[in-house]
C-alpha positions as CSV (number, residue, x, y, z in Angstrom):
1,X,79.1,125.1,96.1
2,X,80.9,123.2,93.7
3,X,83.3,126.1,92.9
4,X,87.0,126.6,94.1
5,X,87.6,128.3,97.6
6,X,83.6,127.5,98.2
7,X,82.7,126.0,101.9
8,X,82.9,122.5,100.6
9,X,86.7,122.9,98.8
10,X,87.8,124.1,101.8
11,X,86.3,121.3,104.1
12,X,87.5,118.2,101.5
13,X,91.1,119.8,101.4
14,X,91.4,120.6,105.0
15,X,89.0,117.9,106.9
16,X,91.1,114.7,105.3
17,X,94.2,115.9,106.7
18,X,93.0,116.7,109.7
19,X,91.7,113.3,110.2
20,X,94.9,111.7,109.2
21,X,96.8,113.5,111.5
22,X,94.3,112.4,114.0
23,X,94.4,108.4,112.4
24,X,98.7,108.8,112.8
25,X,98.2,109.7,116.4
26,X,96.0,106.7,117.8
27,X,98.3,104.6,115.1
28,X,101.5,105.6,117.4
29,X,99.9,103.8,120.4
30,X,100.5,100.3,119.2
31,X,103.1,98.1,117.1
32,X,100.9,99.6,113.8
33,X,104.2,101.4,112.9
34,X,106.9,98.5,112.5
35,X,104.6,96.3,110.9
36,X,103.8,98.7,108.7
37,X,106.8,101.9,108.6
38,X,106.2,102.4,104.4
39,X,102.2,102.9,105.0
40,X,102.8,104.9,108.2
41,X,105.7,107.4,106.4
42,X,102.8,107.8,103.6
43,X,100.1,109.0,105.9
44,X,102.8,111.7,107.6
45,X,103.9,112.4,104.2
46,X,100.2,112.7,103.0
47,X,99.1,114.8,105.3
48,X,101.9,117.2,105.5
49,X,102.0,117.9,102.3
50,X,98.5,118.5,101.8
51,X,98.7,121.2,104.6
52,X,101.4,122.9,103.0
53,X,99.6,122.9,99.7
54,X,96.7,124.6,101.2
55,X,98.4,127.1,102.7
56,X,100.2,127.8,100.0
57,X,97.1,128.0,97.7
58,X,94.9,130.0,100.1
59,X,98.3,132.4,101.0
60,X,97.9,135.8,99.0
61,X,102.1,135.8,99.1
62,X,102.6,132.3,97.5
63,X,102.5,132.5,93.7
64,X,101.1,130.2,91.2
65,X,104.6,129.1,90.2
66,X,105.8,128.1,93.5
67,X,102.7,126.6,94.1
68,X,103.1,124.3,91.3
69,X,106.8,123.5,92.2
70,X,105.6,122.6,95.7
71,X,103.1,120.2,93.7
72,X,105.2,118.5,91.6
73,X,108.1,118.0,94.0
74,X,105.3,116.7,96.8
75,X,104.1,114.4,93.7
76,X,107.4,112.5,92.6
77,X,108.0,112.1,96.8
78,X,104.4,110.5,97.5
79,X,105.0,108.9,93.9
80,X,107.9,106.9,95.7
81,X,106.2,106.4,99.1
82,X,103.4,104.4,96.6
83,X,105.7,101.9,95.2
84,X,106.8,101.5,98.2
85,X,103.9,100.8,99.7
86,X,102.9,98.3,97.2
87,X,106.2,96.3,98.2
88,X,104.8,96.2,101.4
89,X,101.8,95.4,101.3
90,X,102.7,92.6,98.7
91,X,105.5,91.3,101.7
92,X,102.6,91.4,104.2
93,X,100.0,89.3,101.8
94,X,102.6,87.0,100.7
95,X,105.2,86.7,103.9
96,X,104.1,83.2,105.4
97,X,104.9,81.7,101.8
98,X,108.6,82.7,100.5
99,X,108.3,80.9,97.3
100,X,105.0,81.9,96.6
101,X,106.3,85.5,97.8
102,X,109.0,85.3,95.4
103,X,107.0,84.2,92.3
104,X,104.4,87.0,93.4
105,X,107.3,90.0,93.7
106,X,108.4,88.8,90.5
107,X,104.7,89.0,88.7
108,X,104.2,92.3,90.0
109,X,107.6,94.0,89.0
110,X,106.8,92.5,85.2
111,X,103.3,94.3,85.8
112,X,105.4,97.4,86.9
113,X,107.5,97.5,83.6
114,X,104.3,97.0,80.8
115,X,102.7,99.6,83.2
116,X,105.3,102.1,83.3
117,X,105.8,101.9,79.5
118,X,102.0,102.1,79.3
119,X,102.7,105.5,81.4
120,X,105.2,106.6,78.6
121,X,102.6,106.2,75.7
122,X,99.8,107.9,77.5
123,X,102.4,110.9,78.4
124,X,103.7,111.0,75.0
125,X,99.7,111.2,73.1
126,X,99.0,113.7,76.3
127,X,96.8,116.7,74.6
128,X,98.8,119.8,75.1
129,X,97.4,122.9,76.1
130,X,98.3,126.1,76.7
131,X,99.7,126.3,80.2
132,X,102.9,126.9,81.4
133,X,105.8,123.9,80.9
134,X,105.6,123.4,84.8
135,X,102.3,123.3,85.3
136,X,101.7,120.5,82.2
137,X,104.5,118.5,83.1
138,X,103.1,118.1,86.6
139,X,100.0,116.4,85.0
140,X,101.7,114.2,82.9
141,X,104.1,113.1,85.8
142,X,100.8,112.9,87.8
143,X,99.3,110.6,85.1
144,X,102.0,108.5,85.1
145,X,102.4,107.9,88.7
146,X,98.9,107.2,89.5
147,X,98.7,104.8,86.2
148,X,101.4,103.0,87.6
149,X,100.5,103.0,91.3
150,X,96.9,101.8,90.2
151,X,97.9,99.1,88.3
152,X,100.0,97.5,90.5
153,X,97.4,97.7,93.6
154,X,95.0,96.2,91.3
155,X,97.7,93.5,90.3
156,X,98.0,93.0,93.9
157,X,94.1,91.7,93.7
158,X,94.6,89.7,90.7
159,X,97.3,87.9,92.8
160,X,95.4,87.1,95.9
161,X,92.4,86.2,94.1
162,X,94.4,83.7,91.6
163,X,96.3,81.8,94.4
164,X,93.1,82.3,96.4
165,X,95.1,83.9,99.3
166,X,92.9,85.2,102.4
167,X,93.4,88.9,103.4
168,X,94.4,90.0,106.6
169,X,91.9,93.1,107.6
170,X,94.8,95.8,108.5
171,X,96.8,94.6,104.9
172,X,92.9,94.2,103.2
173,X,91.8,98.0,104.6
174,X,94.7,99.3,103.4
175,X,94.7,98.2,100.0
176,X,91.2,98.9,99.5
177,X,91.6,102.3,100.9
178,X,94.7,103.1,98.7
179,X,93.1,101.3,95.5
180,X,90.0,103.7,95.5
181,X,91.9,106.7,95.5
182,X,94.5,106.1,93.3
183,X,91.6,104.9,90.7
184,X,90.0,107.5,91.0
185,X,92.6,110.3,90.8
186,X,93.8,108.1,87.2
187,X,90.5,108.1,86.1
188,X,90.9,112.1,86.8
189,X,94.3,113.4,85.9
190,X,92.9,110.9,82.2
191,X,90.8,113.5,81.4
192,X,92.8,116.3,82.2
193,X,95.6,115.2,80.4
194,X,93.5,114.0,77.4
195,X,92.0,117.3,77.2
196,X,88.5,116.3,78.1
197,X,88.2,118.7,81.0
198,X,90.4,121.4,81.9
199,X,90.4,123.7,85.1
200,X,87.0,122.2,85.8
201,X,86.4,122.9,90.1
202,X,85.2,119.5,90.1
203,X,88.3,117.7,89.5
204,X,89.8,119.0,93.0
205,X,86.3,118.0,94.5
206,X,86.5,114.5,93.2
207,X,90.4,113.9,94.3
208,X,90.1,115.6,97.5
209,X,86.8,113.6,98.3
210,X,88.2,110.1,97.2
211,X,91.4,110.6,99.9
212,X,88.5,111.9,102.2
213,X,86.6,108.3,102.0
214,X,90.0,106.5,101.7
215,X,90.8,108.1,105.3
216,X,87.8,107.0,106.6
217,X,88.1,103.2,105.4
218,X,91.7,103.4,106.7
219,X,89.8,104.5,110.3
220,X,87.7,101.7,109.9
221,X,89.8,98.9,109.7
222,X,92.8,100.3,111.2
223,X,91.1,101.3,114.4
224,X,88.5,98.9,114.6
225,X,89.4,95.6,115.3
226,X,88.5,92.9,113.1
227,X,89.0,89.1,113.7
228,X,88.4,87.5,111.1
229,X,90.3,87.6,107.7
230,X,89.0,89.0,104.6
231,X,88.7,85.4,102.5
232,X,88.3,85.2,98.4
233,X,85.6,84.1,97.5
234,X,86.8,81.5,95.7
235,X,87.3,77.6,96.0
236,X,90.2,76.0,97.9
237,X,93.3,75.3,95.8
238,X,93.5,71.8,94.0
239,X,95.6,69.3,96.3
240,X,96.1,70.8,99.0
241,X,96.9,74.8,100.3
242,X,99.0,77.0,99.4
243,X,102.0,75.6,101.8
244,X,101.3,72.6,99.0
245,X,102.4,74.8,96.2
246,X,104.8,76.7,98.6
247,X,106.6,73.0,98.3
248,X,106.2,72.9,95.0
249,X,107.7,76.0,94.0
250,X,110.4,75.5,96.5
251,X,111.3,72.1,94.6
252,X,111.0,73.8,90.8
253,X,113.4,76.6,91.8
254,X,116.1,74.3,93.7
């Protein structure tokens, strides 16, 4: 069951883009799309290009090499769409507070330079092996995009917990959702590029299942409506709230 082209490949390819297409369409119904046009784009993207892919792979007339040109191009695109989305989301959490906003932009794009040269070292001490150039240069690129994108998510986190900022449940599902996957697929395309494991059928399994439960907690809070905010656990800020240090921050940069 756990092999490539079994029943259950087929289904955790297939079945998550199915069901994004589906989450797009009852997303069109409301305002979901201006609030939130970067997140939105990703989900078309997402899904379109994971269609394609899987025609491609299961098509006896689309060779390997084009195969892995479709992949790498449909990586650097959804590698872009990412960032993107982590500006967004970012904007969302931090929008009522523009000093606060522009401290927080300004500690995650410092976090997006030591993580994009952390990308470089773990391309450059990438195990080679003995496919083509194509093929190991879409890992690495892989690698170094989902390094990236999952450091900053999780530097998104750190933010919110430190100025002890509550979560709105659309911005909170969404980040959650995108978090997991992008975790997980790191912790993955690690080990392939490290040489740990190589053309394992288990590393499609585990990628293709992590966007399947992303989907579904994108359904859930997306879909379902939630009224109260996701807060941090943590205490209230000393002196006041965060319009206090909103002030502050204000004053210190005039």
């Amino acid at each position: 069951m756990l092999q490539a082209h079994s029943l259950l490949w087929h289904y955790l390819w297939i079945a998550p883009q199915i069901l994004t297409l589906a989450l797009v369409a009852a997303l069109l119904r409301g305002n979901f799309r201006r609030r939130y046009p970067v997140f939105f784009s990703y989900l078309v993207f997402s899904a379109i290009e994971g269609i394609c892919l899987y025609s491609f792979d299961v098509s006896p007339r689309v060779g390997p090499t084009t195969w892995w040109r479709a992949f790498l191009a449909g990586t650097i695109i959804e590698g872009l769409l990412k960032f993107a989305l982590i500006g967004e989301l970012v904007h969302q959490l931090l929008h009522p507070w523009p000093s606060i906003a522009k401290l927080g932009r300004n500690l995650i794009s410092g976090a997006g330079v030591v993580l994009v040269l952390g990308a470089s070292v773990a391309a450059a001490f990438a195990v080679p092996d003995n496919t083509p150039r194509l093929i190991g240069g879409a890992h690495i690129i892989s690698e170094a995009i989902y390094l990236t994108a999952a450091g900053l998510i999780a530097s998104i986190f750190v933010l919110a917990a430190y100025f002890h900022i509550p979560w709105e449940s659309t911005n909170f599902g969404i980040a959650v959702g995108a978090g997991f996957t992008w975790c997980l697929h790191l912790a993955v395309w690690a080990l392939v590029t490290g040489g740990v494991v190589r053309n394992q059928a288990w590393e499609d399994l585990a990628m293709a299942g992590a966007y399947h439960v992303s989907v579904l907690i994108w359904c859930y809070y997306l879909l379902i409506p939630h009224e109260v905010s996701i807060q941090n656990p943590a205490p209230a800020l000393p002196d006041g709230s965060l319009d206090l240090w909103n002030r502050e921050l204000e004053r210190l940069l005039q």
